[in-house]
N, C-alpha and C positions, 0 to 999 in steps of 0.2 A: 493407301489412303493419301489425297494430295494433300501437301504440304501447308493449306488455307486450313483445314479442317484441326489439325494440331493447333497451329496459332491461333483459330478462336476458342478450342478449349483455353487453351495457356490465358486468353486475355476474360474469359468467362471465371473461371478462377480465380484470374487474379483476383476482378473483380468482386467475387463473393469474399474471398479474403481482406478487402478494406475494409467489409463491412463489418468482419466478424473480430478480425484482430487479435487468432489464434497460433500462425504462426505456423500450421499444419499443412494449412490449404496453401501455403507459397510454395513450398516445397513438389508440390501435385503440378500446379502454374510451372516453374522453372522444369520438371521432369517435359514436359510437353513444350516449353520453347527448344529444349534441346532436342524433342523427337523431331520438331520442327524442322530443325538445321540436318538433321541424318537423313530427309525424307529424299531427296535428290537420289543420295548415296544407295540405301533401302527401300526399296521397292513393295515389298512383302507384308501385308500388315499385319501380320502376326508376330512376324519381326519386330517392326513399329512398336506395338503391345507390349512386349517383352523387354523393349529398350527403356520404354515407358517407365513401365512396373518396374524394371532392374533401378534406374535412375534417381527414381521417387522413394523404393523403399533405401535406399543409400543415404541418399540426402537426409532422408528421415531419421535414417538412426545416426550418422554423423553426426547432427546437431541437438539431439533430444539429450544425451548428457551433458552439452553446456548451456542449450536451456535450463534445463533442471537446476545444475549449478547456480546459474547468472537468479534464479528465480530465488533460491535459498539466500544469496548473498545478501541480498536488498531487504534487510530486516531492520525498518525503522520501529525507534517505540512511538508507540501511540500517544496522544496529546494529554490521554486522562493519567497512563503508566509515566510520563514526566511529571506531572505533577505535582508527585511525590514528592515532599521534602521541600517544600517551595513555601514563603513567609507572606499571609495574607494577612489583611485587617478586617476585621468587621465593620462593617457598616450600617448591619442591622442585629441588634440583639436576638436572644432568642434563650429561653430556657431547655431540659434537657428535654429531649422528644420532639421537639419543633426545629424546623428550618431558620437557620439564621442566615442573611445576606452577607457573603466575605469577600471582598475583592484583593484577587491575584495576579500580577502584570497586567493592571486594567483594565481588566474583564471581571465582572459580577458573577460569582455563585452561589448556589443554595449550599449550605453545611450545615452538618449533624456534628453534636458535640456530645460527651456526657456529661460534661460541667454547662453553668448557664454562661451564657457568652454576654458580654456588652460593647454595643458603638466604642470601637478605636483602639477593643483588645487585638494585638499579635496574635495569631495563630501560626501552626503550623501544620501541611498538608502530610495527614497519616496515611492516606487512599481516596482513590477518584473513583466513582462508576458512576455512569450514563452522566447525567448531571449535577451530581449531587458531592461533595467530598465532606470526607471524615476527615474532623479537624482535633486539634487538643490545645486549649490555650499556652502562650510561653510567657511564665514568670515574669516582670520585670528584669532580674537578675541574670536570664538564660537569654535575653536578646541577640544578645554579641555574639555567643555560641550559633544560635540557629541562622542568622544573619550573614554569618560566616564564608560558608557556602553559597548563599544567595545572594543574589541583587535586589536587597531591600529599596531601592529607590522605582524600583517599579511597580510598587505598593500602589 
């Protein structure tokens, strides 16, 4: 097979690959620049094929364990799992079973309490989901404690 027929697989791939941005199909791409480069050499295209396949599955499994790795490493938490433990104020009352408005590093959310909350109590963030967090008032007394750990000025 001449040696144009490789290279525009290799750049047809590549190309599906930008799109896709799986990481799989590069490996297919660079198998076929390099059948590309042996074509002079090899004549034969079953050979061709072979060097192809041989190439691509190599490539593949060389780098599928430190994808995998690189992919476990990157465990960030999530915006609602920080928010745990974090000192907000109320800004909107609210008795038990209703949403009360609490702002947390200057952003406004809705909070569920079991006690009744009022404008410019302390909270503190017991759990976050979707938009909503569960709060529990903090005593006058336990400020300093909850505080502690957080950056109360970002109330």
């Amino acid at each position: 097979m001449p040696w144009w027929v490789w290279l525009f697989v290799a750049l047809a791939v590549g190309i599906v690959e930008l799109s896709s941005v799986t990481f799989v199909l590069l490996w297919i791409a660079v198998a076929a620049l390099i059948t590309t480069a042996i074509t002079p050499f090899v004549t034969n295209v079953w050979s061709q094929f072979v060097v192809f396949a041989v190439v691509s599955i190599a490539l593949f499994a060389a780098t599928r364990p430190l994808a995998k790795k690189w992919r476990r490493k990157r465990k960030y938490p999530d915006r609602l799992q920080s928010m745990a433990n974090q000192v907000g104020l109320v800004v909107t009352g609210s008795e038990p079973g209703s949403l009360a408005t609490v702002r947390v590093h200057g952003e406004l959310w809705s909070a569920q309490c079991e006690k009744p909350l009022l404008p410019g109590d302390k909270v503190l963030v017991k759990h976050a989901e979707a938009a909503v967090l569960t709060v529990a008032p903090i005593a006058p007394g336990e400020e300093n404690t909850a505080e502690s750990g957080n950056n109360a000025n970002h109330l």
